[in-house]
C-alpha positions as CSV (number, residue, x, y, z in Angstrom):
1,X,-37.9,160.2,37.0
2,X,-39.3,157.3,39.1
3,X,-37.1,155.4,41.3
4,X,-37.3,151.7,41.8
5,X,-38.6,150.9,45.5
6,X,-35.3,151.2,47.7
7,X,-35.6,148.0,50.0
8,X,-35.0,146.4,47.2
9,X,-32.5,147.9,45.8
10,X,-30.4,147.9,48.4
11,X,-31.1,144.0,48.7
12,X,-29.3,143.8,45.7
13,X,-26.6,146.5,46.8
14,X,-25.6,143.9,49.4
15,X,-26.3,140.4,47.4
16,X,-25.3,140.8,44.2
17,X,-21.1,140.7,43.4
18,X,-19.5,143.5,43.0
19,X,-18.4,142.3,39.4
20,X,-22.3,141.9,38.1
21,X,-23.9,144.9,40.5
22,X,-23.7,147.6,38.4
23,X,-24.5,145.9,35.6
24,X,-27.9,144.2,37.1
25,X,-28.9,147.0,39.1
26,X,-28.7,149.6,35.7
27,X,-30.4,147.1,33.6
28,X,-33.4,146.4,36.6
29,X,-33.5,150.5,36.9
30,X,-33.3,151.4,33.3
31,X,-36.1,148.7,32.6
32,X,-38.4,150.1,35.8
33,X,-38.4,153.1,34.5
34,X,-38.6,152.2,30.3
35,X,-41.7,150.2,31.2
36,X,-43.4,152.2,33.5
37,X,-43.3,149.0,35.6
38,X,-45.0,148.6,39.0
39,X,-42.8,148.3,42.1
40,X,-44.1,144.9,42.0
41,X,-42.7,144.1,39.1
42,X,-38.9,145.2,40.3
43,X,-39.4,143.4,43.5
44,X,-40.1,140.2,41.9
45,X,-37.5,141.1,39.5
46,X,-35.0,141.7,42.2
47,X,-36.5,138.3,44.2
48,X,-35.6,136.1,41.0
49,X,-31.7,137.9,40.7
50,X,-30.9,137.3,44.8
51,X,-32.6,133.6,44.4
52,X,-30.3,133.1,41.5
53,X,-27.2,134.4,43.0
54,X,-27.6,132.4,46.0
55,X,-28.2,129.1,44.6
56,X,-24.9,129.9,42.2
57,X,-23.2,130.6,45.3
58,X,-24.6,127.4,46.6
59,X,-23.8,125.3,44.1
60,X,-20.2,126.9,44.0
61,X,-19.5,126.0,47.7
62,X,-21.1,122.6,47.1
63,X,-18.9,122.0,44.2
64,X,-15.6,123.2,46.8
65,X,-16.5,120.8,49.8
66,X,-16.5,118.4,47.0
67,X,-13.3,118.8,45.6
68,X,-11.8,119.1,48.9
69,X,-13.4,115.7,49.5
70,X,-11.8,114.2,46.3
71,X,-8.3,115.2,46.5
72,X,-8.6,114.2,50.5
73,X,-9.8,110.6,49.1
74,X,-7.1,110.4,46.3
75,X,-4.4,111.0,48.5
76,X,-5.6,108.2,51.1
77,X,-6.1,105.8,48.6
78,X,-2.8,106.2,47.2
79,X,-1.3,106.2,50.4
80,X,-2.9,102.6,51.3
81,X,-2.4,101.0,47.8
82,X,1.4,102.1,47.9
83,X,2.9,102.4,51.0
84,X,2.0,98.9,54.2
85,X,0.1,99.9,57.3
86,X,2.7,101.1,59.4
87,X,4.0,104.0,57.5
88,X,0.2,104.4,55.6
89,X,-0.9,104.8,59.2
90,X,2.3,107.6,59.4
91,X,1.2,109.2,56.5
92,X,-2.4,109.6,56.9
93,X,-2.8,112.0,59.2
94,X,-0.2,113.8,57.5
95,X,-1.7,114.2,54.4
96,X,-5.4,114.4,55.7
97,X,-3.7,117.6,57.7
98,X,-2.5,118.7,53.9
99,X,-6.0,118.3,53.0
100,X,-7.3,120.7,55.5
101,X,-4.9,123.5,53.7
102,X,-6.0,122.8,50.5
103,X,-9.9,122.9,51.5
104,X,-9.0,125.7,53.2
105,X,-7.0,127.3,50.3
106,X,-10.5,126.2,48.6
107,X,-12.8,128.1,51.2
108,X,-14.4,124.9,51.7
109,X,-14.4,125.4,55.5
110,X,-17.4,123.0,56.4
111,X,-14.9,119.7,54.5
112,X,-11.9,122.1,56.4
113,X,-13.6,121.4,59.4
114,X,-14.4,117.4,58.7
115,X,-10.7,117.0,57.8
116,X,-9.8,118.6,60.8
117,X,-11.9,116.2,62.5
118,X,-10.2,113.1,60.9
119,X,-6.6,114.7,61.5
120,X,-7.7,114.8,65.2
121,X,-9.1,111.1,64.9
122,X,-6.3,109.6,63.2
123,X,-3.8,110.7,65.4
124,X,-5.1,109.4,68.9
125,X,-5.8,106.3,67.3
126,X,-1.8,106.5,66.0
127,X,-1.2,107.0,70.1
128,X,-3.3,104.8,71.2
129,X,-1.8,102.1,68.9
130,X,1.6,103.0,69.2
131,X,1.1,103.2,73.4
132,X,-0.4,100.2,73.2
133,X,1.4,98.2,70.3
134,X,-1.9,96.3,69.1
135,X,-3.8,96.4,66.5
136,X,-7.6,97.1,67.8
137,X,-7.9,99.0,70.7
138,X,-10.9,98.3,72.8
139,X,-12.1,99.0,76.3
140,X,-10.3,101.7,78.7
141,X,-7.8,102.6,76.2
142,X,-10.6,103.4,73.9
143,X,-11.8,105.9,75.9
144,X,-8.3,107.4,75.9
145,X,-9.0,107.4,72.2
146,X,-11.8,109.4,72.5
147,X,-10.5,112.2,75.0
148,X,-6.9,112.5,72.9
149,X,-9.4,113.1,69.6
150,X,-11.0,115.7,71.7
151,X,-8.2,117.4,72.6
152,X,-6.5,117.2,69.5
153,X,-10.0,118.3,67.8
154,X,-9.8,121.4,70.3
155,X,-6.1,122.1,69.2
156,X,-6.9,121.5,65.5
157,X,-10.2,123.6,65.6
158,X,-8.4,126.3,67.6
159,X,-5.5,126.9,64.5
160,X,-8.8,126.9,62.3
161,X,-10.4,129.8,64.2
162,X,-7.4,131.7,64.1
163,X,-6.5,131.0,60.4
164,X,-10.2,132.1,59.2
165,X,-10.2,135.3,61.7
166,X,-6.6,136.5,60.2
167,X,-8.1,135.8,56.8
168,X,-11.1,137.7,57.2
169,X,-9.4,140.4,59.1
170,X,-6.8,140.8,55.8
171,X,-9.4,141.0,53.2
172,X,-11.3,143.1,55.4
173,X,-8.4,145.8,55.6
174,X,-7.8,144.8,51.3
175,X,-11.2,146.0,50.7
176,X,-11.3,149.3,52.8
């Protein structure tokens, strides 16, 4: 009995999901050696499964980052229309940080990150307008602006490392 070429097959070892791999790698293997096929064939074979599975994944993670996106929107948009500036600009941050755990309960950790981003810029520009009790903040204080998002950006991107590394470290131990 032939076996199918092995780079190949081990592509798909790694690629596929577990829940379709046995399924797709007997069905490519049984065909290979039904057909006679060429190793040609079952690379090009194996070429159109991994091209599939990655633009399902794609499209998946697309979909995520978008969702994230929409709740994030909803709940700023219903913060503005119901509550006046002064406790919407409160509540923001709050619920933009809320939106980084969903996104992140989502594994959508590219919007995870973007939210992060606007958590970090919504609260300097809270400080800088509560420090300075105006409205638009321009010149030197906007420069504070700037260095309090950075810092907070460092803070917020800090808890993000830490709370994908303990993720992947738990599923890691999970899986072994």
């Amino acid at each position: 009995m032939t076996r199918p070429p092995q780079l190949c097959e081990r592509l798909l070892e790694r690629a596929v999901p577990p829940l379709h791999r046995e399924a797709i790698l007997g069905d490519l293997a049984e065909e290979y050696v039904n057909r006679s096929a060429s190793n040609w064939w079952y690379c090009k074979e194996a070429f159109m499964v991994l091209l599939h599975t990655r633009v399902n994944r794609m499209f998946i993670a697309v979909g995520l980052n978008i969702a994230a996106f929409a709740i994030f929107w909803l709940l700023g948009f219903a913060v503005n229309r119901l509550f006046d500036p002064p406790v919407s600009r409160i509540l923001l941050p709050v619920l933009t940080a809320a939106s980084v755990l969903i996104a992140l309960r989502l594994r959508a950790k590219p919007m995870a990150f973007f939210l992060a981003a606007m958590v970090a810029f919504l609260l300097a520009e809270l400080i800088a307008h509560s420090f300075w009790g105006i409205r638009v903040v321009q010149g030197a204080p906007t420069h504070l602006t700037v260095m309090g998002a950075g810092l907070f950006g460092v803070i917020f991107g800090a808890v993000l490392v830490r709370h994908t590394a303990g993720h992947k470290a738990t599923t890691v131990e999970t899986t072994a």
